[in-house]
C-alpha positions in Angstrom: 6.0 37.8 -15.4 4.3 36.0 -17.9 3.1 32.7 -16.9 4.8 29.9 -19.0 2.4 27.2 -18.9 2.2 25.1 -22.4 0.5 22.3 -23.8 3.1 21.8 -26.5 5.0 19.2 -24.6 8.3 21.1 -25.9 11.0 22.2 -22.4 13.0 25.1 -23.0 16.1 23.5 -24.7 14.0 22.3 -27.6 14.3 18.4 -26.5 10.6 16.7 -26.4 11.4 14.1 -23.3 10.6 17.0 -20.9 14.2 17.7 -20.0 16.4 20.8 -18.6 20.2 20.7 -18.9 22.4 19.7 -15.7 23.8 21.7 -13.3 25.0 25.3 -14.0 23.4 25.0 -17.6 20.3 24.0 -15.6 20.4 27.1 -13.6 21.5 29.2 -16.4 19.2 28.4 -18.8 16.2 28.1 -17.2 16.4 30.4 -13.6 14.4 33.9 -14.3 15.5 36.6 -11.8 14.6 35.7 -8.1 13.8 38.9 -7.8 10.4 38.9 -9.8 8.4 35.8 -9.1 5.2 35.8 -10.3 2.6 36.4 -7.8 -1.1 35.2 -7.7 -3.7 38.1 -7.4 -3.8 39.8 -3.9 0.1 39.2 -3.5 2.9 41.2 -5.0 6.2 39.6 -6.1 8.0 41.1 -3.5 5.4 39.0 -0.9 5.9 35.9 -2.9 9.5 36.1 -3.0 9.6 36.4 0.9 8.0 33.2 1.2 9.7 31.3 -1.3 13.7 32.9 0.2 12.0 31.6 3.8 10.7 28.2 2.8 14.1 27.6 0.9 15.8 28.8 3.5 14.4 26.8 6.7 14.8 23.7 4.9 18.4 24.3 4.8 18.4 25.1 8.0 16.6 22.1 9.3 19.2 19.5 7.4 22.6 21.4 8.4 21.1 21.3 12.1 22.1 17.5 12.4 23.7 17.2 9.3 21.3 15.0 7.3 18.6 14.9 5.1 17.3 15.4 1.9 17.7 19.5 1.3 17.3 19.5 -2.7 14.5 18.3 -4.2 12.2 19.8 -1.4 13.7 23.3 -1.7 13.2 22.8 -5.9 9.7 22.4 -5.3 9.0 25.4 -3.0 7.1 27.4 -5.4 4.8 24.0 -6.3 4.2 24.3 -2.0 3.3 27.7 -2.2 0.8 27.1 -5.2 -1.0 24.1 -3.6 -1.4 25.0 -0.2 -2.4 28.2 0.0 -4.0 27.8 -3.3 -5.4 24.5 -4.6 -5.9 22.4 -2.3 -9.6 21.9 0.2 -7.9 21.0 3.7 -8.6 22.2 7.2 -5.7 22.0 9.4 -7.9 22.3 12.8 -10.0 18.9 11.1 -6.8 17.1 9.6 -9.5 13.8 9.2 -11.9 15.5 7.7 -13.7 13.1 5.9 -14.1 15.1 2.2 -10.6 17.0 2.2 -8.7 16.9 -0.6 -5.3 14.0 -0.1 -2.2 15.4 -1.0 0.6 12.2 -1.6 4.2 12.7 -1.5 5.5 10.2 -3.7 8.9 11.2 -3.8 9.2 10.5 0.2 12.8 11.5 0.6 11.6 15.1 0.2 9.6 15.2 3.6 10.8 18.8 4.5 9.1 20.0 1.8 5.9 18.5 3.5 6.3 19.0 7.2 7.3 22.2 6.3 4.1 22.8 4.5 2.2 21.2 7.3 3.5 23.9 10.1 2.9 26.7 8.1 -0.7 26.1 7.0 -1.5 25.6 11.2 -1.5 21.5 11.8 -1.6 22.0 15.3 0.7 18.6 16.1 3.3 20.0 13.8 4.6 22.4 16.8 8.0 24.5 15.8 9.8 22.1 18.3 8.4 19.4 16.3 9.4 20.6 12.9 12.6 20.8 14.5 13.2 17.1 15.3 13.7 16.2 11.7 16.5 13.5 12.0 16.7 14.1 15.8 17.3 11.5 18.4 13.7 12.2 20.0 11.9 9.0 19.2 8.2 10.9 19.0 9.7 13.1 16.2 7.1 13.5 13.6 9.5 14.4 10.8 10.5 10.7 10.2 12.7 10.7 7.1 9.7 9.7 5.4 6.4 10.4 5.6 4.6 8.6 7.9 0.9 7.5 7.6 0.3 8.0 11.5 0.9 11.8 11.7 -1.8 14.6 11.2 -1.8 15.8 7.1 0.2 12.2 6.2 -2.4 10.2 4.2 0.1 7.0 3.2 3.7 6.5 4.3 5.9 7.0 1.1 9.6 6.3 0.8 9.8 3.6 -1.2 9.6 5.0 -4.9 6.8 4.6 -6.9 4.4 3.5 -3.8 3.0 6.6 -3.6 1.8 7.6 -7.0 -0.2 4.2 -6.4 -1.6 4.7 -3.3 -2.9 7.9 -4.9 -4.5 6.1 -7.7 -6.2 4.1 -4.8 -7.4 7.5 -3.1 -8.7 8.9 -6.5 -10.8 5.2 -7.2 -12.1 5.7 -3.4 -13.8 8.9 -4.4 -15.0 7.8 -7.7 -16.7 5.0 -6.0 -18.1 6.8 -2.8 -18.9 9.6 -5.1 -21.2 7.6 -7.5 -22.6 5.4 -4.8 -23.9 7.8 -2.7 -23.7 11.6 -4.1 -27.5 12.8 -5.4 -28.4 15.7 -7.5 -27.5 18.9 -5.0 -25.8 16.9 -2.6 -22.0 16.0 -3.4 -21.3 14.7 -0.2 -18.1 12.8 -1.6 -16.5 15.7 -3.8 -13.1 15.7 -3.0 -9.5 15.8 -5.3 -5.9 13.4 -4.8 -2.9 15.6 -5.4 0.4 13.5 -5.7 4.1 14.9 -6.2 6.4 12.7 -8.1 9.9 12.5 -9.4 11.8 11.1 -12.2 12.3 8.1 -10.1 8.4 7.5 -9.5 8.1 7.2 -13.7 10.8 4.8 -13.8 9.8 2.2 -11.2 7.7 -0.3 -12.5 5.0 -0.1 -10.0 4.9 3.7 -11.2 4.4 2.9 -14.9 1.8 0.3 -13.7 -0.5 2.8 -11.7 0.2 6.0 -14.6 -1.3 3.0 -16.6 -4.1 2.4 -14.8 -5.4 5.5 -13.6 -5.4 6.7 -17.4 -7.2 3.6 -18.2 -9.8 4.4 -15.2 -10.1 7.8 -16.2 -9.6 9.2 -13.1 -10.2 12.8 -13.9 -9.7 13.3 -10.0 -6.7 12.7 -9.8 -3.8 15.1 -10.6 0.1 14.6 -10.7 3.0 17.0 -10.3 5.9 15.8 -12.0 9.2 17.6 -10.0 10.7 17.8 -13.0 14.6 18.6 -11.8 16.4 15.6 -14.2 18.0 14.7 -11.1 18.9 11.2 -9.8 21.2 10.0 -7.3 23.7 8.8 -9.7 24.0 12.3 -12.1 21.4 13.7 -14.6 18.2 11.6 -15.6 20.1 11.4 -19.5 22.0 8.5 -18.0 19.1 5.8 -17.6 15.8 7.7 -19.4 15.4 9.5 -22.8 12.1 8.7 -23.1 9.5 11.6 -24.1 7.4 11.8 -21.0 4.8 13.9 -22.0 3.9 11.6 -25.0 4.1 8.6 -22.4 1.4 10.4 -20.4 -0.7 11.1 -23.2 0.0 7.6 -24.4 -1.1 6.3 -21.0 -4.5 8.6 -21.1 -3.7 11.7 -19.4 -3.7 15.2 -20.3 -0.4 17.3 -19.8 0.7 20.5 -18.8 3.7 21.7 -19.3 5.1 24.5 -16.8 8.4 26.1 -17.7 9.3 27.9 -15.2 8.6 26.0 -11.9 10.9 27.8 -9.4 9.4 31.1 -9.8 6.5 30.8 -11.6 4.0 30.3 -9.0 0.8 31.8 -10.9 1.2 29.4 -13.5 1.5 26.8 -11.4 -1.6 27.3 -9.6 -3.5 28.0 -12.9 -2.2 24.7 -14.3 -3.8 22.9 -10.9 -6.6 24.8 -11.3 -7.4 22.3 -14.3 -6.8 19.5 -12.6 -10.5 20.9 -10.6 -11.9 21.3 -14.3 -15.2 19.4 -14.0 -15.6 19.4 -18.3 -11.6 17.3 -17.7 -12.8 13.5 -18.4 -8.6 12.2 -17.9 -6.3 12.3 -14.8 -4.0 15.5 -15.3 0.1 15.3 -15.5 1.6 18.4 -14.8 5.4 18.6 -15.6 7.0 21.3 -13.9 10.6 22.4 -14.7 12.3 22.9 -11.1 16.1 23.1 -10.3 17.1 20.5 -7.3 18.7 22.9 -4.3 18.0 26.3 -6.3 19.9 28.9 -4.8 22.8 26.9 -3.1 26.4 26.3 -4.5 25.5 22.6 -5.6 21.8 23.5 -7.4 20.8 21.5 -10.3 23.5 18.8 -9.5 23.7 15.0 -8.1 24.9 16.2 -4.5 21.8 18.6 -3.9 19.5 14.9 -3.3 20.6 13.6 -0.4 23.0 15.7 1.7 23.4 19.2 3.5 24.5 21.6 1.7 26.9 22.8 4.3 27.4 25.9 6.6 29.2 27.8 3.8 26.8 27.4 1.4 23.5 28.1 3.6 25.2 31.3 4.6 26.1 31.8 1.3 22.7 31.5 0.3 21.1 34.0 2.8 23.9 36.2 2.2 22.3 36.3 -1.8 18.7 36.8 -0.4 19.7 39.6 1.8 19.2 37.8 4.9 21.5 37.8 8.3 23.6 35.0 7.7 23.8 34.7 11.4 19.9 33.9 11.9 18.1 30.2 11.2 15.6 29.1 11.4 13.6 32.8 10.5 9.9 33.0 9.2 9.2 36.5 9.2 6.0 37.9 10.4 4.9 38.7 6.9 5.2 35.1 6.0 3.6 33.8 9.0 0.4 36.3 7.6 0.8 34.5 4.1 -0.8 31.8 5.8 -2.8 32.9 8.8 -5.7 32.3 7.5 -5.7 28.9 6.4 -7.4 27.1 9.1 -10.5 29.2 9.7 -10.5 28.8 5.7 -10.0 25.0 6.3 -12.9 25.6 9.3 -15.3 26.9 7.3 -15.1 24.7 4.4 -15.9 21.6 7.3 -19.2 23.4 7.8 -20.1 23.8 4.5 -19.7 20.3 4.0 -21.8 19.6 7.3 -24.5 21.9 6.3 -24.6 19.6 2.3 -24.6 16.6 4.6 -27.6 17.6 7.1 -29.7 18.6 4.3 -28.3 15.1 2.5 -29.6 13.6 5.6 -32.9 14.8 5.6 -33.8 14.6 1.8 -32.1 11.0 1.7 -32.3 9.6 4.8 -31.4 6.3 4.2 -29.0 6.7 1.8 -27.5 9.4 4.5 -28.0 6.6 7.4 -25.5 3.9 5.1 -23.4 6.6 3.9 -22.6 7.4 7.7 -21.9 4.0 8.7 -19.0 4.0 6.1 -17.5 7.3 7.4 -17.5 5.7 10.4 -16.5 2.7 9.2 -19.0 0.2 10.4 -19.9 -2.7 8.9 -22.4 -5.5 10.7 -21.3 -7.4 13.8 -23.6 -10.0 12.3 -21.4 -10.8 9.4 -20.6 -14.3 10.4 -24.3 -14.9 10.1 -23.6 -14.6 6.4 -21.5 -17.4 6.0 -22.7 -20.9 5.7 -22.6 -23.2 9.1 -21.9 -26.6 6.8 -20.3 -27.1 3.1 -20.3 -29.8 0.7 -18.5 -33.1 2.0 -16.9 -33.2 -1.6 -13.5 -32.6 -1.9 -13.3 -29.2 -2.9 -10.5 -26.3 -4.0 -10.3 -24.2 -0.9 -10.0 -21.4 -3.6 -13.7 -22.6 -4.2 -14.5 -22.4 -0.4 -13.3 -19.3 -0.3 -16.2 -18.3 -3.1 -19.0 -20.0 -0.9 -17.6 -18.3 2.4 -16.9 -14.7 0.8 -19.8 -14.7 -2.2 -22.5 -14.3 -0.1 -20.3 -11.2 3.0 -19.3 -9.0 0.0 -22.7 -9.7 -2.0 -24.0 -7.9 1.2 -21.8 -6.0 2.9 -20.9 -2.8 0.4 -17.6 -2.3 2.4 -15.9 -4.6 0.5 -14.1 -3.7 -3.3 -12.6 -7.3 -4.3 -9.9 -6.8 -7.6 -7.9 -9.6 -9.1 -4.4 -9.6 -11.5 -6.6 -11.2 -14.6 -7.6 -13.8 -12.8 -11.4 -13.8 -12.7 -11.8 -17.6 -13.3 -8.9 -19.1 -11.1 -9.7 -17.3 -8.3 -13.1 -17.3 -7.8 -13.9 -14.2 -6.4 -17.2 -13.1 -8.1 -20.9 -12.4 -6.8 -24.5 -12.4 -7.4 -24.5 -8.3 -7.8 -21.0 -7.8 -8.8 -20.7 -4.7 -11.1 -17.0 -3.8 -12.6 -15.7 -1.1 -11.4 -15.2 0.8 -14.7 -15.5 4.8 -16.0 -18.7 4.8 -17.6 -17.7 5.8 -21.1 -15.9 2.5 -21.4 -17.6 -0.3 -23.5 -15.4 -3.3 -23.8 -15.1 -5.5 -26.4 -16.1 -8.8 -24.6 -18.3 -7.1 -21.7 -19.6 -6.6 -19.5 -19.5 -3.5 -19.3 -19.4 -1.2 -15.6 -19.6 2.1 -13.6 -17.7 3.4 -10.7 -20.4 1.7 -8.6 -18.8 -1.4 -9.0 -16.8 -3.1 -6.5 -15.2 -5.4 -8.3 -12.0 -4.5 -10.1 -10.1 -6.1 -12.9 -6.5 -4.8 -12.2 -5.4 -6.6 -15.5 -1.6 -8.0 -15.3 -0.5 -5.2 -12.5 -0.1 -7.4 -9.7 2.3 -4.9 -7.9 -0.1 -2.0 -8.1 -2.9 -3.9 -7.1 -1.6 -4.1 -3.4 -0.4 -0.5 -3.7 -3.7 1.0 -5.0 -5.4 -1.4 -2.6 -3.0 0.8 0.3 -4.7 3.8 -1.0 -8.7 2.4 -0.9 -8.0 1.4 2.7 -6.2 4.7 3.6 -9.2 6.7 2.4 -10.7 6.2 5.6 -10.3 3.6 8.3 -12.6 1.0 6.9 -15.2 3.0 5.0 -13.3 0.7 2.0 -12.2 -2.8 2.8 -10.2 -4.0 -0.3 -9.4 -7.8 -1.0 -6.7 -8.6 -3.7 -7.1 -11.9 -5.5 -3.9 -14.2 -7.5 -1.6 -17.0 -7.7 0.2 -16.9 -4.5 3.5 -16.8 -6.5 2.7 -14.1 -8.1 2.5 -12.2 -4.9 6.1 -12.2 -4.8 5.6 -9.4 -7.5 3.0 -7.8 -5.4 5.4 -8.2 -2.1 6.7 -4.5 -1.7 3.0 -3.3 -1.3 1.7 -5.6 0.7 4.8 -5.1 2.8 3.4 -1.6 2.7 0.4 -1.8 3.7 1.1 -4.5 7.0 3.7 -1.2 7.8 1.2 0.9 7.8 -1.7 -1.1 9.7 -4.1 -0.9 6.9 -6.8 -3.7 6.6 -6.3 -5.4 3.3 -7.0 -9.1 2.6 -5.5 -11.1 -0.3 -6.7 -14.1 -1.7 -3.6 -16.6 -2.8 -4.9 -19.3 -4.7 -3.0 -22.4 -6.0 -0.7 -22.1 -2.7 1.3 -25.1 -3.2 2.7 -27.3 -5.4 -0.4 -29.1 -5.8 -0.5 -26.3 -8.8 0.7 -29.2 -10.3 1.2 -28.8 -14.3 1.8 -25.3 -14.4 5.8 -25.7 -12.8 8.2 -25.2 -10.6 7.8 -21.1 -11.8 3.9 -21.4 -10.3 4.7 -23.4 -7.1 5.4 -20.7 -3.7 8.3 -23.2 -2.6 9.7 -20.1 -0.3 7.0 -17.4 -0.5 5.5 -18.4 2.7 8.2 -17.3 5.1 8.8 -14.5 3.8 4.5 -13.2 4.6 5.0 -15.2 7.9 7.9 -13.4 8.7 6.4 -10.4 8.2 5.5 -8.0 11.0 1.6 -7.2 11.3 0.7 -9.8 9.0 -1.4 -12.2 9.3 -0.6 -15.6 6.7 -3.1 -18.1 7.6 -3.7 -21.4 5.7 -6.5 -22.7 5.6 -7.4 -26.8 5.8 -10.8 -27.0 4.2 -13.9 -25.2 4.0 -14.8 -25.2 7.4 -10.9 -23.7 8.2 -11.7 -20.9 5.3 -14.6 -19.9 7.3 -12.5 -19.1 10.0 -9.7 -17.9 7.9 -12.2 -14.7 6.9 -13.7 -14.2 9.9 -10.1 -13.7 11.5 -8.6 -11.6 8.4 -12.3 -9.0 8.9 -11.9 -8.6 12.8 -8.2 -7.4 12.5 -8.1 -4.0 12.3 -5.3 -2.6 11.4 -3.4 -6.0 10.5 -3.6 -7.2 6.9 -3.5 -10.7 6.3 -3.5 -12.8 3.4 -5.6 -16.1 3.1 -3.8 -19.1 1.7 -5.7 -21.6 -0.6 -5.4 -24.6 -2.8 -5.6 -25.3 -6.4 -6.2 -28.8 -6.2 -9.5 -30.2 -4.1 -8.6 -31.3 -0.4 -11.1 -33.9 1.7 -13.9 -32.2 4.2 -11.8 -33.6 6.8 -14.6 -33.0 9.6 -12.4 -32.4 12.7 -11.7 -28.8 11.9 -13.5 -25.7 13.6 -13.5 -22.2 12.3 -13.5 -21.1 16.2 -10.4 -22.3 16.1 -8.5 -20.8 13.2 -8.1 -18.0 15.5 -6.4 -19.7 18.0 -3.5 -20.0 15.3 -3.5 -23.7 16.0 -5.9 -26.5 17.8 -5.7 -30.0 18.3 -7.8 -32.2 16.0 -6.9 -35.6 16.8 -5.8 -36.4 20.3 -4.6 -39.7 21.9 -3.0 -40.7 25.5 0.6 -40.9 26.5 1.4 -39.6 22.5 4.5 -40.8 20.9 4.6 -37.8 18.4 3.0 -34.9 17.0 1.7 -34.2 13.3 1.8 -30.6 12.5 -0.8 -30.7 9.3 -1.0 -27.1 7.6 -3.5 -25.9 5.0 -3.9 -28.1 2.1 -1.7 -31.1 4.0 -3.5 -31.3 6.8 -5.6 -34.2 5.3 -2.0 -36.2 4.8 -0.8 -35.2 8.6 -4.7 -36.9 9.5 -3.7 -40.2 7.2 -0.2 -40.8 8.6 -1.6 -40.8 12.0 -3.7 -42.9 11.0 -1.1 -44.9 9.2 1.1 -44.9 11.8 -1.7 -46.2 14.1 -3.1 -49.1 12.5 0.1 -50.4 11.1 2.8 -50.0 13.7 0.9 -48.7 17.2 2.6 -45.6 17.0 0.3 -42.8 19.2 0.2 -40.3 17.1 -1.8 -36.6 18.0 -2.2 -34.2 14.8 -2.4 -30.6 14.9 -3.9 -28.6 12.7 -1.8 -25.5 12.2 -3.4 -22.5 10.0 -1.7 -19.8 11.3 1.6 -18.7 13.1 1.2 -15.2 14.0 -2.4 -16.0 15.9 -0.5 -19.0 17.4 2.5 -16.5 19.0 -0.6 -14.3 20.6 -1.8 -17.3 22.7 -1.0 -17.5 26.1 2.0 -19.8 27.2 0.2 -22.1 28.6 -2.1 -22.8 25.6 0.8 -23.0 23.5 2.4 -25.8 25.4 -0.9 -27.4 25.5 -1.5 -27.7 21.8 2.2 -29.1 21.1 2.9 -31.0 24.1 7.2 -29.9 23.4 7.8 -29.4 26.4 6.5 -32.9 28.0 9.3 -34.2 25.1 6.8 -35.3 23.0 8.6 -34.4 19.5 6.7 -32.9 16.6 7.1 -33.2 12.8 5.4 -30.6 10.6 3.9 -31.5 7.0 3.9 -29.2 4.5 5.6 -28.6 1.2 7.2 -25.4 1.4 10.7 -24.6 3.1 10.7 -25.3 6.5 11.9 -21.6 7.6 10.3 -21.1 10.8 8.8 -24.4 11.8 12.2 -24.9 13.8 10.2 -22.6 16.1 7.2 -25.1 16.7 8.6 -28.8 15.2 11.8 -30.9 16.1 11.3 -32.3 12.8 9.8 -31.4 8.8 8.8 -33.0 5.6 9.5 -29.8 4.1 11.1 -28.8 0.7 14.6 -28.3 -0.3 14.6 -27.7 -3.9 11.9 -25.7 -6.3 9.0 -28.1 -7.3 8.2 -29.6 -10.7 5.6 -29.8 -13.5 3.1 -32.7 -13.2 -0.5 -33.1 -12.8 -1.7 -32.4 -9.0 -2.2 -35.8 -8.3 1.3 -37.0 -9.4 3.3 -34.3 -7.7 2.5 -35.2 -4.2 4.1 -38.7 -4.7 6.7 -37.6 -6.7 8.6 -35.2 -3.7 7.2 -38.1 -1.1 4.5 -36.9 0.1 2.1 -40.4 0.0 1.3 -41.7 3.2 3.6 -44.5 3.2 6.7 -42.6 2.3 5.8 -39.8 5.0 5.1 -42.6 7.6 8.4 -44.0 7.3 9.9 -40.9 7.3 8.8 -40.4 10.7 9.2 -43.9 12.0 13.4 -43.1 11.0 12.9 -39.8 13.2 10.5 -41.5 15.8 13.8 -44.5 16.5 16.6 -41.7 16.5 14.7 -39.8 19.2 14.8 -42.9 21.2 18.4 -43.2 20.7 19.1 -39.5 21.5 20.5 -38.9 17.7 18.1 -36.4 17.3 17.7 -33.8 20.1 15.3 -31.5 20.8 16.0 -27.8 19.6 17.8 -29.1 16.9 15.4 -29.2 13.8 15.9 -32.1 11.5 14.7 -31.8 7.7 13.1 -35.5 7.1 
């Protein structure tokens, strides 16, 4: 057969949006005979065939064994599976961390079989037969989750949510551009490797999708390459219904340079000779490669809605087998001259790790200390000295704490090449820069206003993407377990639109650290729309996260030294707009603690809960309250809830005093979701906020010492009076 790969950007039916027709049209007008497939030299058709009929046919099996899963779009993409494993790809299945292998990204998650399936052929030694078998199983140690999951061998990212994945990739491919340009010398590509990702028509229509295609074309990550599954399938019917657009002029719009493959169930040469480009050193763009496939090709529902998402039933899978020739009484059948398709694969994979080793000693010895830094990030090492870096004192000025965050971070990520710090076109809000900061940037590019960068640079304008910024910053940290350390930089509100990846990233234990300036409504001016009334509990409710708010300088130190020892935990640093007093009773030793006393007093008549940017007006009640009415008042300082919930019991009790019926009231404008765990009482916020200047808005929702203090005096005389109880949380 002919290989049908094009450049032309036209599909079969004449249409320019990249389409085939739907259902039986699908299969009638662009299906070739099974029985020909084209085969790659070495392989005849016949061989090719065999392990196309047996890839197809397991995955049916494995979904009508429980009578779940996601049989179409992975069996539509078998011939794609064939072309990159055994083909394309640099992997070693015995080394599944390997440290220069090539990362392979399923974006379109749902189709997992066709990954796991991949994975047990090629030799991952976790991915047993028993194991493949537990897809959808009750056994809780499966390791065919109906996603992919980031912990398992030959899983770089957890995808399921659409759209994540094509951005994590995006992250991968930067990774390597950086590594590779920081440390490779002439001879010696120690950092050499490729990012494969699969998408669907789904992953082009989420916005975080259109975001990263955006990006990376901008970037010109010509290491990057992108296999469009290109059935014209969605859940709801064909793609006509919610996308005409022309996809291949999008792409090329968007930077990259297409392929066009006609033929994707059978076609497997041109398939691997279109991937074969995407290696093409003399390529200078990321590659898209849209591959005509037909969703469950070969069963009774193929090209249809109904192949997505559900078995295709016992009738139909013997039906199926029945057409390939096969006993329709067997499942689950690789045949022996499949299983030799693959055989080799690993000692392949092995010997391609000792290449690399081999580039690496001599890299070693001819660049020693180059080689001696470049090892400490495989390893993922950065100095247990970093504290040192940060100042022991600060101004006494009232300052931002988005400008403490500048005079605590500056001078760790000025040092410390670990760190890649981007920001969502924010440069001069969020104060993020450095004394050696170089953009990351392709080379070739020369902006209009400068300056101009390299892919040296660790600092990374994401433009107006906030949503991909957390998702490509997944990808950075999933190259390899700190060898990148990303940090994200906005307007806390806007990381409501970044929320789904950073939700991804605390799923998947990876170490990234946002910056959220203007975390309040001392943001003043800019609105109610720029004032994170709510955003708060939805980060502190959010498992392996770590939401701390900072006080003041002294409490930012703290707040990074926490968010660089937690492994595995992101966490996202909270700061202010508007400048707060150098209070002088906080302690960065302490921010880990969660919370800490900072003013204390005998026989105590109440507790002040001050958080971030209001501790200063928890400290001035007290105060208040003392000197005016001889009300003992103790204040806590309260930066962080999840670090609070890992202290022992006893600690705990300590620091609030509850349980000696000593009533707290918490101060901080945001809702008071969650505080009914720590407070009896808030001044909290019930409605969205309001635009006017930072030093009006306080007064205006009642936040002046003298409105705050009554507030409490009120709670204070119902607690005597037994109108308010504890356990029963009382907005003030």
């Amino acid at each position: 057969m002919a290989q049908t790969l094009s450049m032309n950007g036209l599909s079969p039916n004449g249409t320019t949006n990249g389409s085939t027709s739907y259902g039986k049209a699908t299969v009638d007008g662009l299906l070739q005979a099974e029985s020909t497939p084209s085969a790659p030299a070495k392989y005849s058709r016949e061989d090719i065939q065999l392990v196309l009929q047996s890839f197809r046919l397991l995955i049916a099996d494995l979904c009508e064994q429980f009578n779940m899963g996601h049989p179409g779009g992975a069996i539509g993409m078998a011939a794609i599976g064939v072309a990159l494993w055994k083909y394309a790809m640099r992997y070693a299945p015995n080394d599944p961390s390997w440290f220069n292998r090539d990362r392979f990204v399923l974006s379109n998650g749902h189709a997992c079989l066709f990954q796991y399936c991949n994975l047990y052929l090629t030799g991952y030694k976790a991915m047993t037969w028993e194991q493949l078998k537990s897809y959808h199983s009750e056994r809780p140690d499966s390791l065919c989750p109906g996603h992919p999951e980031i912990e398992h061998d030959g899983i770089e990212l957890t995808t399921g949510p659409l759209g994540q994945g094509i951005a994590n990739a995006v992250g991968l491919a930067m990774a390597t551009k950086h590594l590779a340009a920081t440390y490779n010398r002439p001879g010696y590509e120690v950092v050499s490797n490729h990012t494969w990702c699969m998408v669907g028509d789904a992953c082009l229509q989420e916005g975080v999708g259109c975001e990263a295609f955006s990006y990376a074309g901008h970037l010109r990550l010509n290491n990057l390459t992108v296999i469009y599954d290109n059935n014209q399938v969605t859940c709801d019917g064909s793609v006509d219904m919610t996308n005409t657009e022309d996809v291949n002029a999008k792409m090329r719009a968007c930077g990259w340079d297409v392929v066009d493959i006609e033929d994707g169930v059978n076609d497997v040469e041109a398939i691997v000779a279109a991937l074969a480009k995407g290696k093409d050193p003399s390529r200078e763009r990321p590659l898209f490669i849209n591959v005509r496939t037909i969703i469950g090709v070969g069963s009774a529902v193929a090209g249809q809605a109904v192949a997505h998402g559900v078995p295709f039933g016992t009738k139909s899978v013997a039906d199926m087998k029945k057409a390939y020739g096969w006993d329709q009484e067997k499942h689950f059948v690789i045949p022996e001259k499949v299983k030799q398709f693959y055989q080799d694969i690993p000692t392949r994979g092995d010997r391609w790790v000792q290449e690399w080793n081999h580039v690496l000693d001599e890299f070693s010895s001819k660049h020693p200390n180059v080689a001696t830094d470049f090892k400490a990030r495989i390893e993922g090492q950065i100095p247990e000295n970093f504290e040192e870096l940060i100042p022991q004192s600060f101004p006494d000025s009232p300052t931002p704490t988005r400008k403490s965050n500048n005079l605590v971070f500056g001078p760790i990520i000025d040092k410390i090449k670990s760190f890649m710090v981007g920001t969502a076109d924010l440069s001069p809000s969020v104060n993020m820069g450095y004394p050696s900061k170089i953009d990351f940037q392709p080379p070739s590019l020369k902006t209009t206003s400068g300056p101009d960068g390299d892919y040296t640079g660790r600092y990374i304008h994401y433009g107006i993407r906030e949503h991909v910024m957390a998702s490509i910053s997944n990808g950075l940290a999933a190259y390899a377990p700190r060898t990148i350390l990303p940090v994200t930089s906005s307007f806390f509100m806007f990381y409501i639109y970044a929320a789904p990846g950073v939700r991804m990233g605390a799923l998947q234990h990876l170490q990234v650290i946002h910056v959220a300036t203007h975390d309040s409504i001392g943001a003043g001016e800019d609105g109610p729309t720029h004032q994170p009334i709510e955003l708060a509990a939805l980060f502190r409710a959010m498992p392996n996260m770590l939401y701390i708010r900072p006080a003041d300088s002294e409490e930012v130190a703290g707040a990074w030294i926490e968010a660089i020892k937690a492994k595995g935990t992101p966490s996202i640093i909270s700061t202010s707009r508007h400048a707060v007093p150098q209070t002088g009773v906080t302690r960065r030793s302490k921010v880990g603690k969660g919370a800490y006393i900072v003013r204390d007093v005998s026989d105590p008549q109440v507790t002040l809960i001050g958080v971030g940017a209001e501790l200063s007006l928890a400290l001035n009640v007290a105060s208040y309250l003392s000197d005016d009415y001889g009300i003992r008042a103790r204040v806590v300082s309260f930066p962080c809830q999840r670090l609070f919930e890992a202290q022992p019991r006893e600690y705990r009790r300590n620091v609030l005093r509850r349980h000696e019926g000593v009533p707290a009231v918490v101060i901080e404008p945001y809702a008071p979701t969650s505080w009914e765990r720590y407070a009896d009482a808030g001044i909290c916020m019930k409605t969205f906020g309001h635009s006017l200047p930072g030093k009006y808005i306080y007064k205006h929702f009642g936040y002046d010492t003298e409105t705050m203090s009554k507030k409490v005096l009120k709670y204070l005389e119902s607690w005597r009076n037994k109108e308010a109880i504890p356990g029963e949380f009382v907005d003030l």
